[in-house]
VEXVEXDREN-998599 format. One record per residue (C-alpha): residue in one letter; chain; y, x, z. Coordinates in steps of 0.02 Angstrom, whole numbers, plus 50000, padded with zeros to 5 digits. Example, Ala and Ser with C-alpha at 12.3 -4.5 7.8 and 13.67 -1.06 7.14 Angstrom:
2
{node A A {49775 50615 50390}}
{node S A {49947 50684 50357}}
% end
This chain:
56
{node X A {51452 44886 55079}}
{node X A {51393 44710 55045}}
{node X A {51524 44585 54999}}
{node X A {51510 44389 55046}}
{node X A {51617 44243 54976}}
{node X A {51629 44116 55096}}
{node X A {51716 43989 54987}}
{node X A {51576 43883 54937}}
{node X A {51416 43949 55053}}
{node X A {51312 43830 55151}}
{node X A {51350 43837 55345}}
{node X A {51210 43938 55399}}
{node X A {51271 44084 55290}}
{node X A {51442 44078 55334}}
{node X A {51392 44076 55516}}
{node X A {51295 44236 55501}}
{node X A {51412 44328 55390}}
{node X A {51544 44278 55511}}
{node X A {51455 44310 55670}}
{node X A {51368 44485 55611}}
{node X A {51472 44567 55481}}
{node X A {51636 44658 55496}}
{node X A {51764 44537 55416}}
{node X A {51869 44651 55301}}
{node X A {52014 44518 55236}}
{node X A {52043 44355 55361}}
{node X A {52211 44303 55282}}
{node X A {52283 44182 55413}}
{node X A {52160 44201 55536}}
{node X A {52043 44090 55476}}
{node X A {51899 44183 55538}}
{node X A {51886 44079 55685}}
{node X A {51911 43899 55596}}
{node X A {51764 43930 55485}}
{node X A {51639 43982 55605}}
{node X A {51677 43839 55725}}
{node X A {51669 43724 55553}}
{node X A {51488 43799 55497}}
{node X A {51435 43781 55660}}
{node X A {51476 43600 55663}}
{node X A {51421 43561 55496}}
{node X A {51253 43641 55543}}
{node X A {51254 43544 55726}}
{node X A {51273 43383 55601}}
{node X A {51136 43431 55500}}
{node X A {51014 43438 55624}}
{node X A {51071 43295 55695}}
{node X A {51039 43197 55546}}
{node X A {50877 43276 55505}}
{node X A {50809 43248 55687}}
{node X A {50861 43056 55653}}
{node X A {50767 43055 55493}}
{node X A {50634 43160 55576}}
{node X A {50620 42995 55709}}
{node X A {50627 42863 55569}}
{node X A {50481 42897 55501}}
% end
């Protein structure tokens, strides 16, 4: 068994571990919150770096 805190993990992390693992506590379904919010995050990181990316 391999145990992952999701508390303070960067995006990409907490969307695998959300996406491939079996979630064994989701206390108030937040299962579903938190994926959509790494995926976002992650959406506005690339969004930034492709802007930086273009600056240059």
């Amino acid at each position: 068994m391999d145990v992952r805190l999701l508390d303070y993990a960067p995006p990409w992390f907490r969307d695998e571990a959300l996406s491939k693992c079996q979630v064994l506590i989701d206390r108030g379904g937040h299962r579903v919150a938190l994926l959509r919010a790494s995926r976002e995050e992650m959406q506005d990181i690339q969004a930034k770096l492709r802007r930086i990316r273009g600056s240059v």
